[in-house]
C-alpha positions, 0 to 999 in steps of 0.5 A: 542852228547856232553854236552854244560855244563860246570863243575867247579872242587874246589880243596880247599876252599877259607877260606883253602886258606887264612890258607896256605898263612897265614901259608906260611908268618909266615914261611917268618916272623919268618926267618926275624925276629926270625930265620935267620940264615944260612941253613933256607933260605927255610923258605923264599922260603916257604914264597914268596907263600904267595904273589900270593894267596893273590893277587888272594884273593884281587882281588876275594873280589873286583869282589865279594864284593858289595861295592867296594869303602868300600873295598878300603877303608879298604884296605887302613885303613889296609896299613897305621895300618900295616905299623907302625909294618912293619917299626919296624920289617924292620928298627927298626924305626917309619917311614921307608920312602924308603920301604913300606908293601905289603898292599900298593902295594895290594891298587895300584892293587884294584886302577887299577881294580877301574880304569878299571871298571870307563873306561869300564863304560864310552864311552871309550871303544875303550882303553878297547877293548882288555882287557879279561872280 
């Protein structure tokens, strides 16, 4: 007979998590900005991990927080405070029109999630049909 349970097996820690891609950005950012020499490239490499843990983050505090327009709020108070350092570090200039920080492109995601929980709240179901969840 088998059982009808199901058993979730945690591997690390969300908070471990979020260390390990702190931790793997700092290896991106000093190579931009301290080491970038030749033979470091893999600090770089290193780096490009962070991306994804932290978009699996962002888009766990949406399904988890219980104010999401707050959430989207922060997250776009945190895109515009960032991007002055941001600018500076790239270009070494205030405003940087043609490249934008990461925050931003976190913010576009969560305005998707938003989009997709407004439609399958409305009786537009038929272009949601598809989509999992």
């Amino acid at each position: 007979m088998e059982s009808t349970t199901t058993h979730r097996y945690q591997i690390i820690s969300r908070e471990w998590l979020k260390i390990l891609a702190m931790l793997f950005m700092l290896f991106d950012h000093a190579y931009m900005t301290v080491v970038n020499v030749a033979g470091y490239g893999w600090m770089t490499q290193i780096g490009r991990l962070a991306f994804p843990i932290f978009a699996f983050q962002i888009t766990e505090g949406y399904l988890h927080t219980s104010s999401k327009k707050k959430y989207l709020q922060n997250m776009l108070l945190f895109a515009i405070i960032s991007e002055i350092p941001y600018n500076l570090m790239m270009g070494g200039q205030i405003i940087g029109p043609f490249h934008q920080n990461v925050m931003f492109t976190f913010l576009i995601a969560l305005l998707f999630l938003r989009l997709i929980d407004k439609v399958r709240a409305t009786n537009l179901h038929f272009i949601s049909r598809d989509l999992p969840c």
